[in-house]
C-alpha positions, 0 to 999 in steps of 0.5 A: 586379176583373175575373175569369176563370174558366178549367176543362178537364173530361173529365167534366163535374167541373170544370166544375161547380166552376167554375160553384160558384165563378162564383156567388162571382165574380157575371154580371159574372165570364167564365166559359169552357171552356179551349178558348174562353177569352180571353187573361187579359191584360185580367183582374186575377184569374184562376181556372183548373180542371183535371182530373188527369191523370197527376199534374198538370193536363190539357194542354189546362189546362197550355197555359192556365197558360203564357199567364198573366203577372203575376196572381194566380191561383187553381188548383181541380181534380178528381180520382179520389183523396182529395183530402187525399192525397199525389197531390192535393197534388202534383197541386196542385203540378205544375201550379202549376210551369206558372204563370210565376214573375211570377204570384202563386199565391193559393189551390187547391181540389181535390176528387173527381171521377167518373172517366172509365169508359173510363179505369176499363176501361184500368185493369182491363186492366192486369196485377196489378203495375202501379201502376194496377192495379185492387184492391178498394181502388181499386174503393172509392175509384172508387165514393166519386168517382162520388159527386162533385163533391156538395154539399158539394164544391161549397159548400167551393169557394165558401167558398175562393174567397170568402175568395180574393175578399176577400182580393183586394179587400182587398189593391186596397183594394176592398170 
């Protein structure tokens, strides 16, 4: 089965979980930022990851997604936010609604991420009524991202995709 491994990363998050999920795919897997990556045309599997921007994937990720046809795909990402919240799902979903419909959708993954510092400064300029207004709350949750992608993120992304590989290999008749 040959894989590609697509990621957009602002702060060095997403491109960790891609190089988790490369060790599942193997050497023989490419492994590429969006900015170089080969068309997905000659791939029978493709993986792309992603920071969230504004509830979806980030544009550069969005342009990749639109040149994808008849694969299945896999979607991970990072994140600011909990990952078991409404927003990562729906970020989730957003992007997926880039994918063209002749692609198949196999898995996701998403976990937390650092957030940008200079995004984090925009957010505390903002005056008290706006939705990204900066509280204690959010000052908690940036804290709790700065500690991610750790450890256990990134062995949770190997366990996804490697139930995605099998899967996969089992629908090719593989093993």
């Amino acid at each position: 089965m040959k894989t590609l491994i697509v990621y957009s990363s602002l702060t060095g998050n997403t491109k960790l979980v891609a190089e988790a999920i490369h060790e599942v795919f193997g050497p023989e897997a490419g492994l590429f930022p969006v900015e170089t990556a080969p068309s997905p045309t000659d791939y029978d599997f493709v993986a792309v990851g992603f920071w969230v921007d504004k509830g979806t994937a980030d544009k550069k990720a969005q342009e990749f997604l639109k040149t994808i046809e008849g694969k299945p795909v896999a979607l991970f990402a990072t994140l600011g936010a909990y990952p078991d919240s409404e927003h990562a799902a729906d970020s989730l979903k957003n992007a997926a609604a880039f994918l063209d419909a002749s692609n198949q959708l196999v898995g996701t993954f998403i976990c937390q991420g650092k957030i940008d510092p200079r995004l984090i400064e925009q957010f505390k300029k903002m005056p008290g009524d706006h939705p990204h207004a900066v509280t204690p709350e959010r000052l908690a949750r940036y804290a709790e991202a700065a500690k991610h992608p750790d450890a256990g993120d990134l062995q949770a992304a190997r366990a996804v995709f490697t139930d995605i590989k099998i899967k996969l290999l089992q629908a090719a008749g593989e093993k």
